[in-house]
N, C-alpha and C positions, 0 to 999 in steps of 0.2 A: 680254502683260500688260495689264489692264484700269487703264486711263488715269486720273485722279483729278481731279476736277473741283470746285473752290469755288466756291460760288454766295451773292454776298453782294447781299439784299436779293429779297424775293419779296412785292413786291406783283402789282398784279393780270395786271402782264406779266412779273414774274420766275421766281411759282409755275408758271405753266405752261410755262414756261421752261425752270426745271429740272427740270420732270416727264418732259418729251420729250428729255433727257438722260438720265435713267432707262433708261425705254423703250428708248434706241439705245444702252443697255449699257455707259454711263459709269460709275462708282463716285462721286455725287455727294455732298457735305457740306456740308450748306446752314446758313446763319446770317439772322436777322432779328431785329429788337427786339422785334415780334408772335409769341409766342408758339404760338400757335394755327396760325398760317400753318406755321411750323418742324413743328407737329404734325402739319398736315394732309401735309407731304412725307414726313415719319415714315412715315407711313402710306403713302405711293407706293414706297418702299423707298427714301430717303434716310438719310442720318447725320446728327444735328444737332449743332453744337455750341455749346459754352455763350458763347463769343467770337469774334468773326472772326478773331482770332490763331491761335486753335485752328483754326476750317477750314481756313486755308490754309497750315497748315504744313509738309505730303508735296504738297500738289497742285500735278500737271503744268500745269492753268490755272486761274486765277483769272476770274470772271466775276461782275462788278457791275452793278448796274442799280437807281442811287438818285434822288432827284428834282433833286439840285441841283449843282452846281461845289462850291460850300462845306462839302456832305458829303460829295464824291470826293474833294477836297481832304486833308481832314482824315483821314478813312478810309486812303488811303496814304501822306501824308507827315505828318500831324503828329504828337500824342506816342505815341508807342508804333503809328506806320503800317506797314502793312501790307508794307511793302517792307525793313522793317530781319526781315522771320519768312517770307520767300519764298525757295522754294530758288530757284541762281541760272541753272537752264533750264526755267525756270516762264514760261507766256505769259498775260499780264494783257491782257483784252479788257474794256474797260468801255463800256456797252454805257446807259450814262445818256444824256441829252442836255445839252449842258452848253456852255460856252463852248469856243469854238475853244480862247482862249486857255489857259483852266483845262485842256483836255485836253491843250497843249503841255508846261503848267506840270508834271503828272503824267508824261508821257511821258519828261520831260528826267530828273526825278527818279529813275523806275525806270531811265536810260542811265546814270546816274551813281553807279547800284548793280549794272550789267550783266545788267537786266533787261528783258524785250523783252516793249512794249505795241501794242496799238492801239485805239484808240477806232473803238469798232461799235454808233453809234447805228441803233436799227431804227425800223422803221417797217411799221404793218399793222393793227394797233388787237390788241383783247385778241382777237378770235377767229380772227384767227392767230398770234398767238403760243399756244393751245391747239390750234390743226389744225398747227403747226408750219412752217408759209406765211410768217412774217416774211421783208420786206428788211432787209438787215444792209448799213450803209453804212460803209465802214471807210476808217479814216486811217492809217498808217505806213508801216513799212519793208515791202516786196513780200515779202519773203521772210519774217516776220513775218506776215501776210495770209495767206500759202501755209501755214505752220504750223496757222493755226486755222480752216482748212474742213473740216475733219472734226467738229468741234465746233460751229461754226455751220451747220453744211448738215443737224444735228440736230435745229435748232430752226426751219429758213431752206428757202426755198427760189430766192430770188434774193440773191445778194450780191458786192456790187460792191466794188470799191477806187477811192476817189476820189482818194488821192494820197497827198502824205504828214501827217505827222500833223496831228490837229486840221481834214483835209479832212475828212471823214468827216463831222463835227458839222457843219461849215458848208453841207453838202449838204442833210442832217437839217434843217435850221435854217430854209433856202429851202426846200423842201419842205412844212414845215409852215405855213410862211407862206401859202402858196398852198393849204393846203389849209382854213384858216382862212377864207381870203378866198371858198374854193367853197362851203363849210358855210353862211358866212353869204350866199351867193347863192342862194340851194338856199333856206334854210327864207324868203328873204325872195320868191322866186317862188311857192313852197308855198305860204305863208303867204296872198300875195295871191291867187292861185286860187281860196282855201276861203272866203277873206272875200266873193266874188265866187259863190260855192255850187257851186264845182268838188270833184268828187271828191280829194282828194288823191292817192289810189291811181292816179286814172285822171290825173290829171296829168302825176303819176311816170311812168307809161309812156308816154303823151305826150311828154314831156322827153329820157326815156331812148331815145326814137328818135328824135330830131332834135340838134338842135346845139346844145342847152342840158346833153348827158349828161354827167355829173362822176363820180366816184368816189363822192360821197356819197348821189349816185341810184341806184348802183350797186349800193352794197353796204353803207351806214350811213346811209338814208333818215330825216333828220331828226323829221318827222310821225307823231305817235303810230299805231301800228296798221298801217302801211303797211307793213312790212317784218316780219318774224320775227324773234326771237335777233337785236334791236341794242337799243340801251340807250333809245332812244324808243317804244320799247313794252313798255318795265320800267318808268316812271316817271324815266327819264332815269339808273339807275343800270348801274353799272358803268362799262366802257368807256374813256376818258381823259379823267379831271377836268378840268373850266373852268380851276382851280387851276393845272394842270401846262401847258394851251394860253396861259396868258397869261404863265406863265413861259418858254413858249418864244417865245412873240412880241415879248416884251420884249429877249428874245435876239437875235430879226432886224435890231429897232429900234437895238440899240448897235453889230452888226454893219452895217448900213446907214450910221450915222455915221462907226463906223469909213473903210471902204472907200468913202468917199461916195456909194451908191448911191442915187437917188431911187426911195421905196420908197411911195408915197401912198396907196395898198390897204393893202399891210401894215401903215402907222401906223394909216389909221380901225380896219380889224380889229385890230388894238391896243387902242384906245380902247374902240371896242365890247365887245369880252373884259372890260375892268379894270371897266366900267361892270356886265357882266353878274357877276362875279366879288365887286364891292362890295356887289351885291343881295342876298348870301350865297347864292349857287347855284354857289361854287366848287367845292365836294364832286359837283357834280352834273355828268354829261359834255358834253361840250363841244356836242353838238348841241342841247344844250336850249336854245343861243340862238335859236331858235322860238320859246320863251316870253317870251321879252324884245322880243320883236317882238308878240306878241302882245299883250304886256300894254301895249306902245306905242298 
């Protein structure tokens, strides 16, 4: 029998998210607030429906992917959540970034209605979640984990279990810290190359074979024109909002005080984000902190 799958929330990593659910022959019913988006999965061969109560109310999983704790939050447990209209061998993977804590808060909620979660923040940027390349970093129960690799190995092609719940996010969480702190190492060597009348292109490969090579030399080349299909030579669009990097950096910063960790990279890149972010260039992706070095 062909397996039923809710997909709540399709931006620019959910749509293609549940599109390669499609594809690998789930029965998807997708819900969003954007209209359009719901339209364009219409078009992929999805279901839409008019409420997220309605998607998920026959489906085997449940799969979210919103920007904040406060909308996961609210979304399954507050009035009328998502977990009092779940059948009760339904497996909810929310697949947000969000606080440790908020994702324990949620998980305890769905155990206390005998509903089995895990938090499966990814990581990959938007063009692998369209080539289906995402890491899926998961927190809960093993056997729970073992349930939904048929479903994330749809959209995934690495996926870990970091422990139990709420691990998942905190891996996410250091992760993108780090990956903050290489972004803004990257456009700020970039940056000083070209001011100095370095090719950029030829720096990048310069870079990318020696001991300065990152991920974001790699494969999301900050500097306009250097690279194909990344969002610095779209005009900085697409890709993962300023907006959503500094809400996850803000995340490290409270997770850092929590856990006392000295975290002095992650706080300036902190700072840098909120400063870049204030500029009003939060809608714009996160590599475009090149332009804020520029404009320095």
């Amino acid at each position: 029998m062909t397996q039923k799958v809710a997909f709540i929330g399709l931006g620019n990593m959910g749509g293609p998210m549940a599109k390669n659910l499609i594809k690998a022959g789930f029965a998807v019913t997708v819900y969003d607030l954007n209209k359009d988006v719901m339209a364009d999965l219409a078009k992929a061969g999805a279901t839409t429906a008019d409420q997220a109560t309605q998607a998920v109310s026959d489906a085997d999983f449940v799969i979210s992917m919103l920007p904040n704790g406060a909308i996961v939050k609210s979304l399954y447990t507050g009035s009328n959540g998502l977990i009092d209209h779940l059948k009760k061998d339904v497996l909810v993977i929310d697949s947000s970034t969000i606080a440790a804590d908020d994702a324990r808060y949620v998980a305890k909620a769905c155990e206390m209605k005998g509903i089995a979660m895990i938090d499966a923040p990814v990581s990959g940027g938007v063009a692998a979640a369209q080539a289906g390349s995402l890491t899926f970093i998961c927190g809960g129960e093993k056997d729970h984990y073992d349930r939904a690799q048929a479903v994330l190995q749809a959209m995934g092609k690495n996926i870990f279990h970091a422990g139990a719940s709420g691990a998942g996010q905190v891996a996410k969480i250091c992760n993108n810290m780090l990956l903050a702190i290489h972004m803004i190492g990257t456009a700020e060597a970039l940056n000083m190359g070209a001011q100095q009348g370095l090719d950029p292109a030829v720096m990048s490969d310069i870079m990318k074979a020696s001991s300065g090579n990152n991920w974001s030399l790699q494969v999301y080349n900050p500097y306009p024109n250097v690279m194909d299909n990344v969002p610095s030579s779209n005009g900085y669009q697409g890709g993962f909002m300023t907006d959503l990097m500094s809400k996850d950096l803000g995340l490290s910063q409270e997770l850092a005080a929590k856990s006392k960790s000295a975290t002095p990279l992650g706080a300036l890149a902190t700072q840098l984000y909120q400063i870049h972010q204030a500029a009003g260039q939060g809608k714009k992706d996160f590599s475009s902190i090149l332009e804020m070095l520029q404009n320095d």
